[in-house]
N, CA, C and O atoms as a Tripos MOL2 file, in Angstrom:
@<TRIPOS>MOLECULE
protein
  256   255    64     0     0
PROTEIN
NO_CHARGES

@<TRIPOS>ATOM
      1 N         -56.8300  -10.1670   67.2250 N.3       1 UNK1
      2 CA        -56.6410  -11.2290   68.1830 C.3       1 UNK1
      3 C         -57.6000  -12.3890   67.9160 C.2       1 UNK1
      4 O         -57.2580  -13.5710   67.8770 O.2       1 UNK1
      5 N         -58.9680  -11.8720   67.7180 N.am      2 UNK2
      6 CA        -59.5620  -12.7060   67.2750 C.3       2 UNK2
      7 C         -59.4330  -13.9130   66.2640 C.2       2 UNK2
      8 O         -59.4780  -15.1090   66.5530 O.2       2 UNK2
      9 N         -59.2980  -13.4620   65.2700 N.am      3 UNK3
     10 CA        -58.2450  -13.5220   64.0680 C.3       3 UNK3
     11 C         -57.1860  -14.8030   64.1600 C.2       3 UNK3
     12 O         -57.1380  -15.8690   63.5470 O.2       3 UNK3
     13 N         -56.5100  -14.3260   65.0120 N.am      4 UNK4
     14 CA        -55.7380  -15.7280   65.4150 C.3       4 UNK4
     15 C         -55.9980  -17.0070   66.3380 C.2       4 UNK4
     16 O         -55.6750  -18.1850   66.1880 O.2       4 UNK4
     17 N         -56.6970  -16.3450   67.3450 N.am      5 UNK5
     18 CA        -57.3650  -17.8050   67.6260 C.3       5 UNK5
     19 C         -58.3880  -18.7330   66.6340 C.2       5 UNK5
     20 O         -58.8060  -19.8500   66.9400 O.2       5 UNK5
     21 N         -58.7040  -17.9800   65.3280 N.am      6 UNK6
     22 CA        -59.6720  -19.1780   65.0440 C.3       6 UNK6
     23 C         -58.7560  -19.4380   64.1720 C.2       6 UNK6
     24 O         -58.7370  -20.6490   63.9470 O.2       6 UNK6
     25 N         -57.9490  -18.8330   63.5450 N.am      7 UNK7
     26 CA        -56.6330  -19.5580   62.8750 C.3       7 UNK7
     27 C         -55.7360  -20.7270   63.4060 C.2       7 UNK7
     28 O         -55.3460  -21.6480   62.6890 O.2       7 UNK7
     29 N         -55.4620  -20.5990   64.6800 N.am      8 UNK8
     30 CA        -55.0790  -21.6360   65.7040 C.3       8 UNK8
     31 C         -55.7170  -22.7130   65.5050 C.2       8 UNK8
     32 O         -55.3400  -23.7950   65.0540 O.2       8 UNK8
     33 N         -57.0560  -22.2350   65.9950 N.am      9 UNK9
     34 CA        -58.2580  -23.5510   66.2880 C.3       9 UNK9
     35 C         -58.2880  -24.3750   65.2600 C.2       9 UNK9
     36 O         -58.3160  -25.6010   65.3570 O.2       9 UNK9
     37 N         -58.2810  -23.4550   63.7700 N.am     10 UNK10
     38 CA        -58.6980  -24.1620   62.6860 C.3      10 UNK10
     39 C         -57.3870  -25.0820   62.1590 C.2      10 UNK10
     40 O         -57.5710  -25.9650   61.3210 O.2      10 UNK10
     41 N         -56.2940  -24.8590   62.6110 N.am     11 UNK11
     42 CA        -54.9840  -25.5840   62.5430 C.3      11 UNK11
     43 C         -55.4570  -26.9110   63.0660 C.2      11 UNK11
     44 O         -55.5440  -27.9360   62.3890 O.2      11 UNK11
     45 N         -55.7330  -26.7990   64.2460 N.am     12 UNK12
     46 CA        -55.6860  -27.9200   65.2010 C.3      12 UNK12
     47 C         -56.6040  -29.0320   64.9260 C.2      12 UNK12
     48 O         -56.6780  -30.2480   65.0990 O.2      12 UNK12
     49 N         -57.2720  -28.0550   64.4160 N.am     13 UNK13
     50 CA        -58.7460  -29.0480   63.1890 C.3      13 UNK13
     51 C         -58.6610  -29.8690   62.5960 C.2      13 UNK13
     52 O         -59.3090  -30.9150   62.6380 O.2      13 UNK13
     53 N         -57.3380  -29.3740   61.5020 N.am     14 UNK14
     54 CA        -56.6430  -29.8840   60.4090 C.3      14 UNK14
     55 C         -56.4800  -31.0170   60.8250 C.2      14 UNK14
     56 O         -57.1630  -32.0210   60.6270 O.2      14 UNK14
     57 N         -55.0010  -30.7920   61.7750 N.am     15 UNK15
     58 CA        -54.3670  -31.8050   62.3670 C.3      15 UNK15
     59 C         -55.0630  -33.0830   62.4430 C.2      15 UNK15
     60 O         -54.7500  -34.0680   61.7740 O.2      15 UNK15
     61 N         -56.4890  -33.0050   63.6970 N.am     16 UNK16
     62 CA        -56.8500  -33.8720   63.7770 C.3      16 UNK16
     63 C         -57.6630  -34.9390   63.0170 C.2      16 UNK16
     64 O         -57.7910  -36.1230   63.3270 O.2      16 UNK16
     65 N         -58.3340  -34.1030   61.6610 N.am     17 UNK17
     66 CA        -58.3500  -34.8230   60.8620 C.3      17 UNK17
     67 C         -57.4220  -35.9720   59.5420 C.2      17 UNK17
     68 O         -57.5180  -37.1160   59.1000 O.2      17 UNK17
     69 N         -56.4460  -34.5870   59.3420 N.am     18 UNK18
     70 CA        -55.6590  -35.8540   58.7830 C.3      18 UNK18
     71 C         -55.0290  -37.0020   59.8230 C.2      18 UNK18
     72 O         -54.5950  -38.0270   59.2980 O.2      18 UNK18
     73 N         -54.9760  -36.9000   60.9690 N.am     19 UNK19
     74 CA        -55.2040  -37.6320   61.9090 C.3      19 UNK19
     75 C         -55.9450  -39.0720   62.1520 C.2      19 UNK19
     76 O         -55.6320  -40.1800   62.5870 O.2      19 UNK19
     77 N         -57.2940  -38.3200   61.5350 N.am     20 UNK20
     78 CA        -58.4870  -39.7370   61.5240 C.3      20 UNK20
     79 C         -57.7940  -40.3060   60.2760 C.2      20 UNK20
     80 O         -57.3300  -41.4360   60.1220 O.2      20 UNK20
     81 N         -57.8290  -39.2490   59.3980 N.am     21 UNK21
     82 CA        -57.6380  -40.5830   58.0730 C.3      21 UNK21
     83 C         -56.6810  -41.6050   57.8180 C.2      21 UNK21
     84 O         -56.9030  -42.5350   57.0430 O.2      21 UNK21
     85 N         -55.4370  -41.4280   58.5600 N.am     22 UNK22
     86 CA        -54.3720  -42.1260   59.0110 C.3      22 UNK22
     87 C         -54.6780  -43.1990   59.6680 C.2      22 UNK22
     88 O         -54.1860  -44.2830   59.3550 O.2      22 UNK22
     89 N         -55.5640  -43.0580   60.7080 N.am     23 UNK23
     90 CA        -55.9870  -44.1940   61.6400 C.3      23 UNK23
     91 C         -57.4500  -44.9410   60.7390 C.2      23 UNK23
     92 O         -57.5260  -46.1550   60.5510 O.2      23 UNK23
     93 N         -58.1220  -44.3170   60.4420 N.am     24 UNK24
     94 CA        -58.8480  -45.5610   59.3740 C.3      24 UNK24
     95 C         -58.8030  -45.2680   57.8420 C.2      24 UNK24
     96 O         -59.3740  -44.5630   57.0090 O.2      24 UNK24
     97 N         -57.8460  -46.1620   57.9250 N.am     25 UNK25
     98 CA        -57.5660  -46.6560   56.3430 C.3      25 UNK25
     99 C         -58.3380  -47.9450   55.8310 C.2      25 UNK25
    100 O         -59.0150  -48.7050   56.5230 O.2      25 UNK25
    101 N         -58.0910  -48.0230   54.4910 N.am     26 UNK26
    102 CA        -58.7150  -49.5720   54.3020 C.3      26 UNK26
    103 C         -58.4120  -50.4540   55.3000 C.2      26 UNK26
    104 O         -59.3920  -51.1120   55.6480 O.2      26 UNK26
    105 N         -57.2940  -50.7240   55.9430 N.am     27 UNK27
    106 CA        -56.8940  -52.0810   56.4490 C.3      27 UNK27
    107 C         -57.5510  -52.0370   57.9670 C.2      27 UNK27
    108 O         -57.4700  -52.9310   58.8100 O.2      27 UNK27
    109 N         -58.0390  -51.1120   58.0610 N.am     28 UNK28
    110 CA        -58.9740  -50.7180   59.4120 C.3      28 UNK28
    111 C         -60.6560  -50.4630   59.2650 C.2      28 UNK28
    112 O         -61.4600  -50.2220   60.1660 O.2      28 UNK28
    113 N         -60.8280  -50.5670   58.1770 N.am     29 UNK29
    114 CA        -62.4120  -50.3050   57.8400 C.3      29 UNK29
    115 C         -63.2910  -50.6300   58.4000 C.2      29 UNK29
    116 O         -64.4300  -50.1880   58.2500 O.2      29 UNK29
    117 N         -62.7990  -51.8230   59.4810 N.am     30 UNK30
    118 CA        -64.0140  -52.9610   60.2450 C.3      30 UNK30
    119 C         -63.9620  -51.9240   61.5610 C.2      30 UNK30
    120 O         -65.0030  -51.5010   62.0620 O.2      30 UNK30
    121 N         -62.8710  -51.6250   61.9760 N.am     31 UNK31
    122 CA        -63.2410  -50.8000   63.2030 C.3      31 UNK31
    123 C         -64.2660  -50.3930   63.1660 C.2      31 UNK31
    124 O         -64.9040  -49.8710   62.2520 O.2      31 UNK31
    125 N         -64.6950  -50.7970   65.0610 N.am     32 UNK32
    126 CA        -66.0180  -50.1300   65.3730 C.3      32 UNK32
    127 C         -65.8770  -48.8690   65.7860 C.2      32 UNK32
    128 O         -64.7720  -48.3520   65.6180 O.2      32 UNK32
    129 N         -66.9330  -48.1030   66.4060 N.am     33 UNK33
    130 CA        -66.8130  -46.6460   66.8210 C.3      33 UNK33
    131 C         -65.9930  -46.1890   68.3110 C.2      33 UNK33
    132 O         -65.2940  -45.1990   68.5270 O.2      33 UNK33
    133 N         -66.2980  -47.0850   69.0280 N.am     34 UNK34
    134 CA        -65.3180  -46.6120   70.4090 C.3      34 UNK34
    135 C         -63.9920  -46.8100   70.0490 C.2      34 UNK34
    136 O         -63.2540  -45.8390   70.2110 O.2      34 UNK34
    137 N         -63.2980  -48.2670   69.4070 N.am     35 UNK35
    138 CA        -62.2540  -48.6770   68.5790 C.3      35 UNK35
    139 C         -61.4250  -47.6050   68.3280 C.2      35 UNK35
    140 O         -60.2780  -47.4780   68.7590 O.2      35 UNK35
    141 N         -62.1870  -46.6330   67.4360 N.am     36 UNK36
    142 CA        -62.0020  -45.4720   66.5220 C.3      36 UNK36
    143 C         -61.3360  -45.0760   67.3450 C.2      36 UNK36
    144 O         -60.1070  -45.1030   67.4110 O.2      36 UNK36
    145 N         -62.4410  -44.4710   68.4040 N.am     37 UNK37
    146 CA        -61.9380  -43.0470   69.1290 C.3      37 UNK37
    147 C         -61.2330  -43.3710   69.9320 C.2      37 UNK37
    148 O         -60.4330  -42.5170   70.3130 O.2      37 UNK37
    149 N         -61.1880  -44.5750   70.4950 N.am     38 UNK38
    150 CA        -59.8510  -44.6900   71.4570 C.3      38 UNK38
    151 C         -58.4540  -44.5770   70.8370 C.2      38 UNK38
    152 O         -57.5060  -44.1140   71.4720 O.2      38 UNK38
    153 N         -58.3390  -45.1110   69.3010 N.am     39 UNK39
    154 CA        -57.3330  -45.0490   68.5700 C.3      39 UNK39
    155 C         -56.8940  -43.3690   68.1290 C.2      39 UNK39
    156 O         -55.7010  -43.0760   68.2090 O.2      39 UNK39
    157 N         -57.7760  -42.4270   67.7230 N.am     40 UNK40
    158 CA        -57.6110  -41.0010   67.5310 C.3      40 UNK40
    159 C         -57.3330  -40.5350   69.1560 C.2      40 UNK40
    160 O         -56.3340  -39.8210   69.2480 O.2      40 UNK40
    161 N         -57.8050  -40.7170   70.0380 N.am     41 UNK41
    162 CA        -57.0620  -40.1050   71.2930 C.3      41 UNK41
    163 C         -55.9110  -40.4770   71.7960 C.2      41 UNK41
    164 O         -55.2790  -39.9060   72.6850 O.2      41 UNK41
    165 N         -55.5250  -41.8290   70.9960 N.am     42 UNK42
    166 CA        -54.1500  -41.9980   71.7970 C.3      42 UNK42
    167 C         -52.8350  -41.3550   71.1510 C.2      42 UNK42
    168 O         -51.7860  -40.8240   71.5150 O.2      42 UNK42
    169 N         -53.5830  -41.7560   69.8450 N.am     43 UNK43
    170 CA        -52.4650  -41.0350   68.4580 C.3      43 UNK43
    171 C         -52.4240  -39.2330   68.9850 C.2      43 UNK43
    172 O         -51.4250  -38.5340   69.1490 O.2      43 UNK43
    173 N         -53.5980  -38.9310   69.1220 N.am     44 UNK44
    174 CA        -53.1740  -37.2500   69.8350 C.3      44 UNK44
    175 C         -52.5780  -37.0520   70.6820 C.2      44 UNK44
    176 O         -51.7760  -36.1190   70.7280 O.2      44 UNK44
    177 N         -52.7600  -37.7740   71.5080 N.am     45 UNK45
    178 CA        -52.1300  -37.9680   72.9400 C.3      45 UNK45
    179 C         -50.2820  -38.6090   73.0610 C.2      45 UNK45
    180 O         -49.5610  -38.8220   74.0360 O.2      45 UNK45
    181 N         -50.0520  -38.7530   71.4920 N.am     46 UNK46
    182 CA        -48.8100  -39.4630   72.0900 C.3      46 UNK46
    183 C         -47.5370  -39.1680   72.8280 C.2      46 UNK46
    184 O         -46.7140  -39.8650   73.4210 O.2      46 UNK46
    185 N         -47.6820  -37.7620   72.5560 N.am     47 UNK47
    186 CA        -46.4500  -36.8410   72.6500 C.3      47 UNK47
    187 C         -46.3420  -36.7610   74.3150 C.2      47 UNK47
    188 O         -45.2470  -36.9370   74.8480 O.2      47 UNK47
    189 N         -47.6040  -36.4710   75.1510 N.am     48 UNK48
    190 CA        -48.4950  -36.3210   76.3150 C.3      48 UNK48
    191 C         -47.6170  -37.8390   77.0210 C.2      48 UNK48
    192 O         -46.9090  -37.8510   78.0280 O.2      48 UNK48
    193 N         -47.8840  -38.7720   76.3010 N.am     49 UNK49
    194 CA        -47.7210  -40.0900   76.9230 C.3      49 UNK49
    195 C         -46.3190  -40.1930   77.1690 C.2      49 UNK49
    196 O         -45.7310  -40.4660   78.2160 O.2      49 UNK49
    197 N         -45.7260  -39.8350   75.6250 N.am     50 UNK50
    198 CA        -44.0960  -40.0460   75.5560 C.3      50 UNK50
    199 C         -43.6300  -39.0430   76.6820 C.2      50 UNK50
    200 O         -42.4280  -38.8560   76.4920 O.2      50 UNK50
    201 N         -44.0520  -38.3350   77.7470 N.am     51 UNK51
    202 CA        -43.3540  -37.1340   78.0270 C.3      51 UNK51
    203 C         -43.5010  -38.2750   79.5110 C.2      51 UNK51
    204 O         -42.5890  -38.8490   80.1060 O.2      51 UNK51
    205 N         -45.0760  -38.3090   79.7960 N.am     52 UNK52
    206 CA        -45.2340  -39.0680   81.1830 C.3      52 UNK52
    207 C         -44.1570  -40.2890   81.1420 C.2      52 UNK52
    208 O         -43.5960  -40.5700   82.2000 O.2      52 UNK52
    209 N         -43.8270  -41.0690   79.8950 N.am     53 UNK53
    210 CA        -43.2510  -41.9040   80.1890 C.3      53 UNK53
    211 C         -41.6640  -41.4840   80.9660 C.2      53 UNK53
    212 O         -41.1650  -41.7980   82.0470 O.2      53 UNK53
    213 N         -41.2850  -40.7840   80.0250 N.am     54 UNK54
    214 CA        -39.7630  -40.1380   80.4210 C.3      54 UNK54
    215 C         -39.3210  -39.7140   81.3390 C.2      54 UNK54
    216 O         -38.1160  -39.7150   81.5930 O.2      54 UNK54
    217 N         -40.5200  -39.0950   82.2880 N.am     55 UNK55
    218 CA        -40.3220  -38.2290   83.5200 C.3      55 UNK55
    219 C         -40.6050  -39.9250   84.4330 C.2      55 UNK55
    220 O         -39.6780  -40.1340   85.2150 O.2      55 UNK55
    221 N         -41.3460  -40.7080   84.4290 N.am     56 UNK56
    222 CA        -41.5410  -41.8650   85.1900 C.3      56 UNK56
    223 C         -39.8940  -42.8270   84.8440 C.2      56 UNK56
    224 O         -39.1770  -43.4270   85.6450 O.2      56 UNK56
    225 N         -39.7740  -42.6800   83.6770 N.am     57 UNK57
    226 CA        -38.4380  -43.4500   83.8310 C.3      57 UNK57
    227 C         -37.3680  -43.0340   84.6760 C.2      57 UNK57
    228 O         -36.7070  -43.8250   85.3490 O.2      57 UNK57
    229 N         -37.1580  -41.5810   84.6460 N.am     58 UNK58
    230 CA        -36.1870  -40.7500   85.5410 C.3      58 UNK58
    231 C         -36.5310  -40.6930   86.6510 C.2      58 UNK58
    232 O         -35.6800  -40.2140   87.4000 O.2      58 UNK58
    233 N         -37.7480  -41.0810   87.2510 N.am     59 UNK59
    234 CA        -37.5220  -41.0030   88.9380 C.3      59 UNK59
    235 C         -37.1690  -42.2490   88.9960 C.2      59 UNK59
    236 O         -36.2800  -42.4320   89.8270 O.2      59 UNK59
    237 N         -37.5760  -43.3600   88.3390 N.am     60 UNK60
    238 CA        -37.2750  -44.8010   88.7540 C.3      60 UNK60
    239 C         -35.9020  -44.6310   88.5610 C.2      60 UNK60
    240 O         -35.4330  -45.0390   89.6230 O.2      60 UNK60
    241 N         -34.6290  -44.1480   87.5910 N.am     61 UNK61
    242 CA        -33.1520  -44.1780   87.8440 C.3      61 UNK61
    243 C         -33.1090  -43.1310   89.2880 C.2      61 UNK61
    244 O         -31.9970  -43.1970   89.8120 O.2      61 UNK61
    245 N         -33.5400  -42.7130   89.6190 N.am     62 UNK62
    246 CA        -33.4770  -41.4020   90.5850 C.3      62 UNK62
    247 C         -33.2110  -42.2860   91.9190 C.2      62 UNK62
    248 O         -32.2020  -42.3340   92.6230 O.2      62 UNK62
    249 N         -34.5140  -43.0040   92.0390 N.am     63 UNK63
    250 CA        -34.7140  -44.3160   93.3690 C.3      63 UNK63
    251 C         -33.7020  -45.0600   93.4080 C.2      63 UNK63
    252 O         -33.2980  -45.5140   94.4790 O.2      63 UNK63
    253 N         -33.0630  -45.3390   92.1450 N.am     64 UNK64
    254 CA        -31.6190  -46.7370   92.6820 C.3      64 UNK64
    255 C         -30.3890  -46.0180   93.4840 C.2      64 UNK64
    256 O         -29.4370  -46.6890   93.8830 O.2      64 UNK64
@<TRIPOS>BOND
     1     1     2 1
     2     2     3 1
     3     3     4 2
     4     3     5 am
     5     5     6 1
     6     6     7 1
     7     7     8 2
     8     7     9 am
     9     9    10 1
    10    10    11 1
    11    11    12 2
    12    11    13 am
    13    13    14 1
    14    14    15 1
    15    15    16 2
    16    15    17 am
    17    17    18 1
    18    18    19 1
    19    19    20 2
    20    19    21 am
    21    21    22 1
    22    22    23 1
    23    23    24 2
    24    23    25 am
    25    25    26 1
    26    26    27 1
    27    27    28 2
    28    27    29 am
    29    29    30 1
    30    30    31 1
    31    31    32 2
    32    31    33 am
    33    33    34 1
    34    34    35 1
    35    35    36 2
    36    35    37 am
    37    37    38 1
    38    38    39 1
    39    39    40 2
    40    39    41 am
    41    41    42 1
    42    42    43 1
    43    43    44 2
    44    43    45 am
    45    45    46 1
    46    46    47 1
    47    47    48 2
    48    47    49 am
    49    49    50 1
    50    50    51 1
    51    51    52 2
    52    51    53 am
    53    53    54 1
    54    54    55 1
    55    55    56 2
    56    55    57 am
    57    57    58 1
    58    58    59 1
    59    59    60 2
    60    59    61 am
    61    61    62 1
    62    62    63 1
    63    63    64 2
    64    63    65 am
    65    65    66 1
    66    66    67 1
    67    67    68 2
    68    67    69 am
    69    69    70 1
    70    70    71 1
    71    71    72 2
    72    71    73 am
    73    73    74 1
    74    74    75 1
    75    75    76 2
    76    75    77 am
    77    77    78 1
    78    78    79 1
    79    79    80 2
    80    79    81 am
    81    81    82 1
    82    82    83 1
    83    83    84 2
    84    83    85 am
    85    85    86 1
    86    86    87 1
    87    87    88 2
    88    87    89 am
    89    89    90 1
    90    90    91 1
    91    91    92 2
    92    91    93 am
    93    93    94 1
    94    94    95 1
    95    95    96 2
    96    95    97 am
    97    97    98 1
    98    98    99 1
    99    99   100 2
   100    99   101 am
   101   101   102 1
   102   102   103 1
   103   103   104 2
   104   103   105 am
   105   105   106 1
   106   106   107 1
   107   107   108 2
   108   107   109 am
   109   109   110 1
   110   110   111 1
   111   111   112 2
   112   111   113 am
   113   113   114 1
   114   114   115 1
   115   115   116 2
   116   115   117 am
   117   117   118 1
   118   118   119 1
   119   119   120 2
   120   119   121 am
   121   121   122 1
   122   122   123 1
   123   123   124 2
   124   123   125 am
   125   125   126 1
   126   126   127 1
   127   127   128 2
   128   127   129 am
   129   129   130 1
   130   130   131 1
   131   131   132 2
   132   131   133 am
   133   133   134 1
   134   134   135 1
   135   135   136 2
   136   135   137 am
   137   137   138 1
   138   138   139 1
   139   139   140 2
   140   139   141 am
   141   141   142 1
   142   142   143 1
   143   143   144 2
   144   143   145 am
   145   145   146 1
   146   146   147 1
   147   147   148 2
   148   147   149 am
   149   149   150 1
   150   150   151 1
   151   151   152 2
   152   151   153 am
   153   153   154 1
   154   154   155 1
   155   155   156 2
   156   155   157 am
   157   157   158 1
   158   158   159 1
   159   159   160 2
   160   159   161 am
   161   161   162 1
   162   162   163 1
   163   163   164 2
   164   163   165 am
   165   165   166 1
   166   166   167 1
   167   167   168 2
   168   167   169 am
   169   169   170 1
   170   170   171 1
   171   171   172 2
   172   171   173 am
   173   173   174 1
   174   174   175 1
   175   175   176 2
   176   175   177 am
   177   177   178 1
   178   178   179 1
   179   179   180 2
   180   179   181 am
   181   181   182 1
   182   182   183 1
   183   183   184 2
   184   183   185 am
   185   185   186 1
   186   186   187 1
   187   187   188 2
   188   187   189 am
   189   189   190 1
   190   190   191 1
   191   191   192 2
   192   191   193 am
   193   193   194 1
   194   194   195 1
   195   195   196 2
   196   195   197 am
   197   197   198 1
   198   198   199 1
   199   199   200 2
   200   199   201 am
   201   201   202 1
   202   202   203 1
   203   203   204 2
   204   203   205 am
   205   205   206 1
   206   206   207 1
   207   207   208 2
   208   207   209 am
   209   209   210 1
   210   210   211 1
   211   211   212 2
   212   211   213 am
   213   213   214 1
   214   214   215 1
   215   215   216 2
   216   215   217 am
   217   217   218 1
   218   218   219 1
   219   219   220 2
   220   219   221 am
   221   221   222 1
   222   222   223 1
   223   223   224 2
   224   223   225 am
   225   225   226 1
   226   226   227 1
   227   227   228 2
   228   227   229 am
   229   229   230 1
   230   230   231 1
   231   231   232 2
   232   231   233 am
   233   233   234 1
   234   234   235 1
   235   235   236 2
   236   235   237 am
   237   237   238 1
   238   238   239 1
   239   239   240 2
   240   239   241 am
   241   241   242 1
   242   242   243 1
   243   243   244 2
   244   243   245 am
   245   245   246 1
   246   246   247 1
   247   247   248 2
   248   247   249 am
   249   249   250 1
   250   250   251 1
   251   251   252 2
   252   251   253 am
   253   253   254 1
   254   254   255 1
   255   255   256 2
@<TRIPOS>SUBSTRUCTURE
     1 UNK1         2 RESIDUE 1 A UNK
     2 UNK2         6 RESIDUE 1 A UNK
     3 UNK3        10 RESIDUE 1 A UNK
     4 UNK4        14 RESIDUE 1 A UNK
     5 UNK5        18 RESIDUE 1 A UNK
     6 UNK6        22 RESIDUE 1 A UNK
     7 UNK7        26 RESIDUE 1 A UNK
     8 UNK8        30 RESIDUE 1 A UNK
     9 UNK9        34 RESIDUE 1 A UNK
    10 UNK10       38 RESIDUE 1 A UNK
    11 UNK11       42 RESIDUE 1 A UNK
    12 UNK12       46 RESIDUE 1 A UNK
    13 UNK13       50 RESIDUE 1 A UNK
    14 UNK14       54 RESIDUE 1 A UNK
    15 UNK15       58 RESIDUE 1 A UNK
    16 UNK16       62 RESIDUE 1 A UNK
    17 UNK17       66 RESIDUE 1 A UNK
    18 UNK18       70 RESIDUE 1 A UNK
    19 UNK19       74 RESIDUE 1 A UNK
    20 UNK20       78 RESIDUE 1 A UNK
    21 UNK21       82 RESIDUE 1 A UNK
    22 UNK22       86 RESIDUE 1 A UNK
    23 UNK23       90 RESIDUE 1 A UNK
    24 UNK24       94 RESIDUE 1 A UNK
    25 UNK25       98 RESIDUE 1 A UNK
    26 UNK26      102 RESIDUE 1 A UNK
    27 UNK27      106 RESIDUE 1 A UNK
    28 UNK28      110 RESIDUE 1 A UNK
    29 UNK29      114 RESIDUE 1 A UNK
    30 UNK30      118 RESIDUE 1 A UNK
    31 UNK31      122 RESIDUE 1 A UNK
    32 UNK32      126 RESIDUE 1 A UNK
    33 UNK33      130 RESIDUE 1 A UNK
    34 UNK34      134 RESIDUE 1 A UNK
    35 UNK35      138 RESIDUE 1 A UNK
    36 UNK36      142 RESIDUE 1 A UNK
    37 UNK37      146 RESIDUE 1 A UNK
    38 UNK38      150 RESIDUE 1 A UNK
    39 UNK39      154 RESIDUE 1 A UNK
    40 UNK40      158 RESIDUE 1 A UNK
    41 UNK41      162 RESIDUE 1 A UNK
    42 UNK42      166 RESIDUE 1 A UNK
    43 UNK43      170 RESIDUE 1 A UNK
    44 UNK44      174 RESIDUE 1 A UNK
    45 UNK45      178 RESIDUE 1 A UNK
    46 UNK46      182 RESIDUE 1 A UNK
    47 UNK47      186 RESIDUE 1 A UNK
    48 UNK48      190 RESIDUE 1 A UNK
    49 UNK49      194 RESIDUE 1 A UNK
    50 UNK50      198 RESIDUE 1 A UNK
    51 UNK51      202 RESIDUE 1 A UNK
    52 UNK52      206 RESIDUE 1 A UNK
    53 UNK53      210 RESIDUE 1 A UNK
    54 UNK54      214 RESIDUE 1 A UNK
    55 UNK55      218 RESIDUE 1 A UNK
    56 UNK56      222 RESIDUE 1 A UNK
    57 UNK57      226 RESIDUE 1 A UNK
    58 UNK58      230 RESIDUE 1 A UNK
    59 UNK59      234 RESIDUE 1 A UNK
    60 UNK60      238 RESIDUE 1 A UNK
    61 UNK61      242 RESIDUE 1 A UNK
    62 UNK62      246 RESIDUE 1 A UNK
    63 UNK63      250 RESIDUE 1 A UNK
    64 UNK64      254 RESIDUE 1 A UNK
């Protein structure tokens, strides 16, 4: 059991690094440090966002 959670964890690791490197590339090099991390939390977060958005769009058709 053990075993698989750090297999998990270490997935998720991955992820988020090739993650960073995506978000600073050369054409981003000047980014500062909060910059950064606001940009790596949103990119993680997008799926999170896309979901809040969808469920907010459907009550607003819900209300007409």
């Amino acid at each position: 059991m053990l075993n698989e959670l750090a297999t998990a964890n270490f997935a998720a690791v991955e992820r988020l690094f090739s993650m960073t490197k995506e978000v600073l590339s050369a054409k981003r090099s000047s980014l500062d440090e909060v910059n950064f991390e606001e940009l790596v939390l949103l990119r993680g977060n997008m799926n999170l966002l896309d979901k809040m958005s969808q469920e907010d769009t459907k009550e607003g058709e819900e209300d007409l």
